[in-house]
GULO-395403 format. One record per residue (C-alpha): x, y, z; residue in three letters. Coordinates in pm, whole numbers, plus 32768, in hexadecimal, padded with zeros to 4 digits. Example, Ala and Ser with C-alpha at 12.3 -4.5 7.8 and 13.67 -1.06 7.14 Angstrom:
BEGIN
84CE7E3E830CALA85577F9682CASER
***
This chain:
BEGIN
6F804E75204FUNK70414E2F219CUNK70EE4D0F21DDUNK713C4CEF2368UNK72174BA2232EUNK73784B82225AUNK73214B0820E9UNK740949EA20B8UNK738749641F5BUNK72AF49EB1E4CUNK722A496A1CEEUNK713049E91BB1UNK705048C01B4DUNK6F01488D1AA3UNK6DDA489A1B5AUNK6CCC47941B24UNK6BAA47E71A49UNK6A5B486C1ABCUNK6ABE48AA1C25UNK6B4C4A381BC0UNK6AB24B6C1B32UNK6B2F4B8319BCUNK6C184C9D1A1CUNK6D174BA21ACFUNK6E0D4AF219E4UNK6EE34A7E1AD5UNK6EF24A141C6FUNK702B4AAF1D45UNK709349721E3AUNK71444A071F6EUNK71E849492046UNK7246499421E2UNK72C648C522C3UNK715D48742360UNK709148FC223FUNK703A489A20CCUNK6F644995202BUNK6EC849F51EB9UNK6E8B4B5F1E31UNK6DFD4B8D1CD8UNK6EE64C271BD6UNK6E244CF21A84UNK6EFA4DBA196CUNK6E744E9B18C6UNK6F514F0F178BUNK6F3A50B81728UNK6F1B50E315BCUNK707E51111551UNK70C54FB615F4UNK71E5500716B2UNK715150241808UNK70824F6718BCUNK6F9D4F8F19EAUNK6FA64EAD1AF7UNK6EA84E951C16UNK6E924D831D1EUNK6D5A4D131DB0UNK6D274C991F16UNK6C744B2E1ED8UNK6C5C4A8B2046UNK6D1549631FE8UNK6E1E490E20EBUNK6E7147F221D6UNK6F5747E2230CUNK705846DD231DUNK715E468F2405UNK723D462522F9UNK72FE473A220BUNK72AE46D220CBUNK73A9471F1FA7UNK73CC46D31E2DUNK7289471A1D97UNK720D467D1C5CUNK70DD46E01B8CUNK700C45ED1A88UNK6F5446431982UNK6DCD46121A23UNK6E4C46DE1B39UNK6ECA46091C3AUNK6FD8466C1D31UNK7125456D1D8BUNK722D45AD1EA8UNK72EC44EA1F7FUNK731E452620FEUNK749645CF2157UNK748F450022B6UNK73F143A9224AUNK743343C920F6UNK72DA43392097UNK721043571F6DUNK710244591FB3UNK6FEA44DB1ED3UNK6F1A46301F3EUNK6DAB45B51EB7UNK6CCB46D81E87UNK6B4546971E27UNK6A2C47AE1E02UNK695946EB1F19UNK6984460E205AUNK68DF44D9206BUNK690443C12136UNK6A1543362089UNK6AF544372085UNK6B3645BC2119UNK6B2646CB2056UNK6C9B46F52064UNK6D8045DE2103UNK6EFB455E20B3UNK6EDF43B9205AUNK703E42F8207CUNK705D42451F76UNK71A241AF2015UNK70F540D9212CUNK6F8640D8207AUNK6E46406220DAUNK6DA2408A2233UNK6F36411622BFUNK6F0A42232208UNK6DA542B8229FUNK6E8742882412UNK6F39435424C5UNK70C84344246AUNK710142DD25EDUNK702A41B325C4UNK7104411224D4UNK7260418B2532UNK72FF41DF267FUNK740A42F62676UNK751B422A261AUNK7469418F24FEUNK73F1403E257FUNK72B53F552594UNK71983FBC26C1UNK70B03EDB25D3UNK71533D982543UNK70473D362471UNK709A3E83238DUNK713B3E8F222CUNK728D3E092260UNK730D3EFC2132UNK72EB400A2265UNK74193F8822E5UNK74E8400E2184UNK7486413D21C4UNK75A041B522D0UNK76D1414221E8UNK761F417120B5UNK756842D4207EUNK74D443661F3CUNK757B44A31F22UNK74DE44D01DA9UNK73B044F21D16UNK739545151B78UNK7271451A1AB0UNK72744489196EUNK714E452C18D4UNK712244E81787UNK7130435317F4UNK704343951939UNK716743041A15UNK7247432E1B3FUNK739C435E1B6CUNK742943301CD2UNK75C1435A1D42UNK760542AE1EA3UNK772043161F8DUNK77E841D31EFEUNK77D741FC1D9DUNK76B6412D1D40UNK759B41D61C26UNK743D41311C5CUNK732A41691B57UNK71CC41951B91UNK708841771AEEUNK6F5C42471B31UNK6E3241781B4DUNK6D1C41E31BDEUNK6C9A431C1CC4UNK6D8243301DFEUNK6E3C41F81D4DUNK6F7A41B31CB8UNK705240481C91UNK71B33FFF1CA1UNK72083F631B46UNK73703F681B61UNK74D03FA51C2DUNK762F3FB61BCDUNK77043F861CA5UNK786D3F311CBCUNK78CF40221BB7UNK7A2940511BF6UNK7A663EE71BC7UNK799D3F141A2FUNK7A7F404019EFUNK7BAD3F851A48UNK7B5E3E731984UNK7B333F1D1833UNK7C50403B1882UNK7D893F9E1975UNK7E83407F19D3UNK7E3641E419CFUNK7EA542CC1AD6UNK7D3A435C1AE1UNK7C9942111B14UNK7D5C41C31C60UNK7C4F41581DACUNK7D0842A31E55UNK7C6A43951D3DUNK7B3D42B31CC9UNK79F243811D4DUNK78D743891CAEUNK782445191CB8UNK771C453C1BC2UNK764444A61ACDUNK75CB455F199FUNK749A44F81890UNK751B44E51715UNK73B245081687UNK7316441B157EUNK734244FD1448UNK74D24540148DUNK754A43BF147FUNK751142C1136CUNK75EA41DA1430UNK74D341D5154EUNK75A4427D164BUNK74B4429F1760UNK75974359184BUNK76FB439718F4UNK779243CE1A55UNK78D044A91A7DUNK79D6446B1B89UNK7AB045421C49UNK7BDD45561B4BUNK7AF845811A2DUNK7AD1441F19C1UNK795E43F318EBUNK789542A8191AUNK7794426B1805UNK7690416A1818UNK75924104172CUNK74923FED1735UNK74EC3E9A16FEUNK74DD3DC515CEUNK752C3C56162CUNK73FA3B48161BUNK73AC3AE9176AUNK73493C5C17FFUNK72013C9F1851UNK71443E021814UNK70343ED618EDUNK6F2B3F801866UNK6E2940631921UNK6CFD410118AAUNK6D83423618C8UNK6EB241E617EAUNK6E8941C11639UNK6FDA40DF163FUNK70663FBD172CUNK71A04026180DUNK72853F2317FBUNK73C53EF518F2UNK75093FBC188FUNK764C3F74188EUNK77C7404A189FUNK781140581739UNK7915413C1701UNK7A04423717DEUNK7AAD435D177CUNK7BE343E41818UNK7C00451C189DUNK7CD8463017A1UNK7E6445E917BAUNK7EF347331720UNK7E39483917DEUNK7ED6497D17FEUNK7F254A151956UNK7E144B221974UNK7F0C4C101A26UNK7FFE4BCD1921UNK804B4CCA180CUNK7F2D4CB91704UNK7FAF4C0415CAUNK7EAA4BD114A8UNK7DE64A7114A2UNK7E4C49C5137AUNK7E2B484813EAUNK7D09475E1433UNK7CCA46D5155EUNK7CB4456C14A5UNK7D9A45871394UNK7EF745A0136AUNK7FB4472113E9UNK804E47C812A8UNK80C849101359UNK820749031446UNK81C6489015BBUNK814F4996168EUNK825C4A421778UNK817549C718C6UNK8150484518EFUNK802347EF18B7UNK7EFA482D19B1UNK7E6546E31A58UNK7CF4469C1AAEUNK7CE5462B1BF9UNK7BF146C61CF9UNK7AA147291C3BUNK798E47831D07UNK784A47BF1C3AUNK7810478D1AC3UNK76E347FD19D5UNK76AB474D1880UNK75E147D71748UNK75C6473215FCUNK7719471415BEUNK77B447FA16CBUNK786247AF17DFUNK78E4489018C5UNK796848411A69UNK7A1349001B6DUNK7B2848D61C51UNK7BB649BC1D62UNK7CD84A8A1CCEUNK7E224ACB1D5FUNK7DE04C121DDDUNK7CFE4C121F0BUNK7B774C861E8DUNK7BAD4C101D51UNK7B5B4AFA1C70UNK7BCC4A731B35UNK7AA54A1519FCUNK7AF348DC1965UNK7A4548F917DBUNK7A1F47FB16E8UNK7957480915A8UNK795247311479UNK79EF476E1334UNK79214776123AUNK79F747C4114AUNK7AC046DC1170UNK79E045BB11B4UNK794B45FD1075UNK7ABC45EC0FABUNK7B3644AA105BUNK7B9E43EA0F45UNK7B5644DA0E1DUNK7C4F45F60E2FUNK7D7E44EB0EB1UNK7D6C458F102EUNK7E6C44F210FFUNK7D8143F911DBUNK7D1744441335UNK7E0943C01470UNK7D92426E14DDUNK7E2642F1163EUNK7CCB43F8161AUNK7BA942F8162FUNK7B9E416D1695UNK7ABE40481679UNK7A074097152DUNK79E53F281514UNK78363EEC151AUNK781C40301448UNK78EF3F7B1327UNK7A783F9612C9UNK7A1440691195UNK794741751248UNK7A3A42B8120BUNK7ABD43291355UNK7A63445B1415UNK7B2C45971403UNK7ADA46C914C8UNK7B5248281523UNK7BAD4838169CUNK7C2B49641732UNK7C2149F118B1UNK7BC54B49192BUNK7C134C131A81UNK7AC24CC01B20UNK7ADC4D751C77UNK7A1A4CD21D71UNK79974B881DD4UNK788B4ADE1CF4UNK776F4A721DC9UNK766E4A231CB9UNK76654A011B12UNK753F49EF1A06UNK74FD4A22189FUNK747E4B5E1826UNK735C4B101767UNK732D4B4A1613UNK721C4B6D14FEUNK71B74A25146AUNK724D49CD12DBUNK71584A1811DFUNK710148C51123UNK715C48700FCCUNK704A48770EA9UNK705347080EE7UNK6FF9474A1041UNK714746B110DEUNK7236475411DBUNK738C478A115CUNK748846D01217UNK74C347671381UNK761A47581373UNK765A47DF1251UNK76A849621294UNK772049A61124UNK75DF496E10A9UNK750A4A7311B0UNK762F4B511205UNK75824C6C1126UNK742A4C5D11A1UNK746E4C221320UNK75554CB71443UNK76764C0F14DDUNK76654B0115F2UNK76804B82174CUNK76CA4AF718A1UNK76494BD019C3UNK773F4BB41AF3UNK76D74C221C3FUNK77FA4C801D32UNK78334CFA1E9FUNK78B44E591DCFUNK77724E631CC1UNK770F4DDC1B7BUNK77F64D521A80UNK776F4D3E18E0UNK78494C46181AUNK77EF4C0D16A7UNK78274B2515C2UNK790E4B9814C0UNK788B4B261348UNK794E4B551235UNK78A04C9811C6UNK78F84D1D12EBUNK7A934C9812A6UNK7A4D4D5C1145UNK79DE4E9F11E5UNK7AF04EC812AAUNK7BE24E8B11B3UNK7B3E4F9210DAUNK7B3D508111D8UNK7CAA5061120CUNK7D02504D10A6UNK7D8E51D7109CUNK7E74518F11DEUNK7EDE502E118FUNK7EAC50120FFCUNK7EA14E820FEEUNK7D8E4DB21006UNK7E3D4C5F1000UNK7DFC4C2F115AUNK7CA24C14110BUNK7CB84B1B0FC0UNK7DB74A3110B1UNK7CDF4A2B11A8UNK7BA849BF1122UNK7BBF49550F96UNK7BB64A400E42UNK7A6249820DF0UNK79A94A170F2BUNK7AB74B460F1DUNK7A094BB80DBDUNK78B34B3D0DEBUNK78BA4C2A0F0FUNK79364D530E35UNK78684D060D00UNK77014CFC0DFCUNK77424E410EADUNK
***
């Protein structure tokens, strides 16, 4: 299928129901700079289920815009979120079976300016250098050259929008409606909250304070109600999570089952202090990133967080890039929880975590047992222009019929493969996966002829998972 225009942004999102042949699981969104476009995506799976078929199918869905639109978001009933890369407006591509006359077949609604604006022509609202030719318009217009969205995140298992603006602030929206959504909340001034609750770290000066991305920590991975966090630039995580004081009101729509109620910076975690140098000679990780270093300081000083350009977040996983020393290259900042040692806090008298590692636990209670992760940083040839998930089969249920936890690796390590990242670069594709401690076990079985001793192994993660390891396979 020819495309005569440069494809500047694409995105895999549902389609809505009843408007597709059966075939089509999924709707391609391509983005040029004066085109938005849909092509239908079906898979079709051989019968040793490691291949699949895809086809694409032309569906004459495509509007023209003067506007490059960027960021795509998905939602669940199929519609489509982006924001404009010169206005840095709020744009939805609405898509119906039918015209009528109340709406085109296909058309883009900004959902930045709203109302009657948004059926106009851009021109009739703003001149070129971003000012009123109609005074009587939505005075918010006037935001929108200093303040751009320049992210769009859909939160889809609470039917909500995320949005990133150019100065930091994260607005949350609220689908209501067709062609509808409302503003429920925006925080703002964040730099101000973080300093507040964590004074005087290097990686929370104004110079190095930028907010990048916003990720969704889903409903079944927090019982602390972390809705979601925003990363910085030197790695610093933002968490927020809806407020519990008496006074705050809460929206419900009808096509929500639970009231969204206003959230609030609850805690921040600091980026990693004793990363190795990836360049540096390899010495074995036997330290927590969160706990107290029980192996001699590495030869290197340690490497610093300070540039990070894109980030992806799983259930659990973190992992970001930065631009590595050598020119084409970047570095692969990975962090992981450990469960291991979460789960021993207290119990096997661990030396505690570092209170240098996390700050403000303050509304999630004194007592709550800090967390300690693995970090580590990897060197990949080329520069990383996009990152997802590779997606995996869904956990079998429990005789009860409940999920086990999501986090909780050691429990589905033997019936599931590894977590991977997929990294796409200006050299290829780059696979990283998640390293359980199965996998840790393998290896040192595998070396046991050449090396004969697998304390490594027991130091690293703890003779209780060490033997049930050895006593299940």
């Amino acid at each position: 299928m020819d495309q005569p225009h440069v494809i500047t942004e694409v995105a895999l999102v549902k389609p809505k129901t009843g408007l597709f042949i059966e075939e089509i699981w999924s709707l391609l969104v391509i983005c040029t700079p004066v085109t938005v476009l849909l092509l239908g995506v079906s898979f079709s799976t051989t019968t040793a289920r490691q291949y699949q078929h895809i086809k694409l199918y032309a569906t004459d869905l495509s509007v023209s815009t003067d506007v490059e639109m960027t960021s795509l978001a998905g939602m669940q009933d199929g519609r489509i979120f982006m924001c404009g890369a010169q206005d840095g407006c709020l744009y939805e591509f609405h898509y119906q079976e039918n015209e009528s006359w109340f709406g085109k077949r296909v058309q883009l609604v900004n959902h930045s300016i709203g109302g009657v604006q948004s059926l106009l022509p851009r021109f009739a609202a703003l001149s070129q250098e971003g000012k009123h030719l109609f005074p009587f318009f939505d005075p918010n217009i006037e935001l929108l050259a200093t303040e751009r969205i320049v992210v769009v995140v859909s939160d889809i298992g609470r039917d909500c929008l995320y949005t990133l603006s150019s100065k930091g602030s994260i607005s949350i929206y609220k689908l209501n409606g067709v062609r509808a959504v409302q503003h429920l909340q925006t925080l703002s001034n964040l730099y101000k909250a973080v300093q507040d609750r964590a004074p005087g770290y290097p990686a929370l000066s104004p110079k190095n304070f930028q907010i990048i991305s916003v990720h969704v920590v889903n409903q079944w991975e927090t019982r602390s109600g972390i809705q979601f966090f925003a990363m910085t630039s030197s790695g610093v995580r933002l968490y927020f999570a809806p407020s519990g004081g008496a006074g705050y009101s809460s929206v419900t729509t009808p096509s929500s089952t639970f009231p969204i109620r206003p959230v609030q910076l609850i805690h921040i975690r600091l980026p990693p202090s004793n990363l190795a140098h990836p360049d540096a000679p390899f010495h074995p990780p036997v330290n927590h990133y969160g706990s107290s270093q029980t192996t001699s300081q590495s030869i290197s000083p340690p490497y610093v967080i300070s540039s990070i350009e894109n980030a992806c977040y799983s259930e659990g996983l973190t992992i970001a890039t930065q631009q590595g020393a050598v020119d084409g290259t970047d570095y692969i900042l990975c962090m992981a929880p450990d469960l291991t040692r979460i789960g021993k806090l207290g119990q096997m008298g661990l030396p505690p975590p570092q209170i240098s590692a996390a700050a403000s636990p303050a509304t999630l209670g004194d007592s709550r047992p800090l967390l300690t992760e693995y970090a580590t940083i990897l060197a990949i040839p080329g520069r990383t222009w996009a990152m997802a998930t590779v997606p995996k089969e869904p956990s079998a249920a429990s005789p009860e019929g409940v999920l086990p936890a999501v986090l909780n690796e050691l429990a589905m390590q033997f019936g599931e493969y590894p977590r991977q990242f997929l990294l796409l670069t200006n050299v290829g594709l780059t696979f990283l996966a998640k390293r359980r401690a199965l996998d840790y076990l393998k290896a040192v079985l595998e070396e046991l002829q050449s090396e004969g001793n697998v304390q490594p192994l027991i130091h690293f993660r703890d003779r209780l998972t060490t033997l049930s390891n050895l006593s299940i396979r």
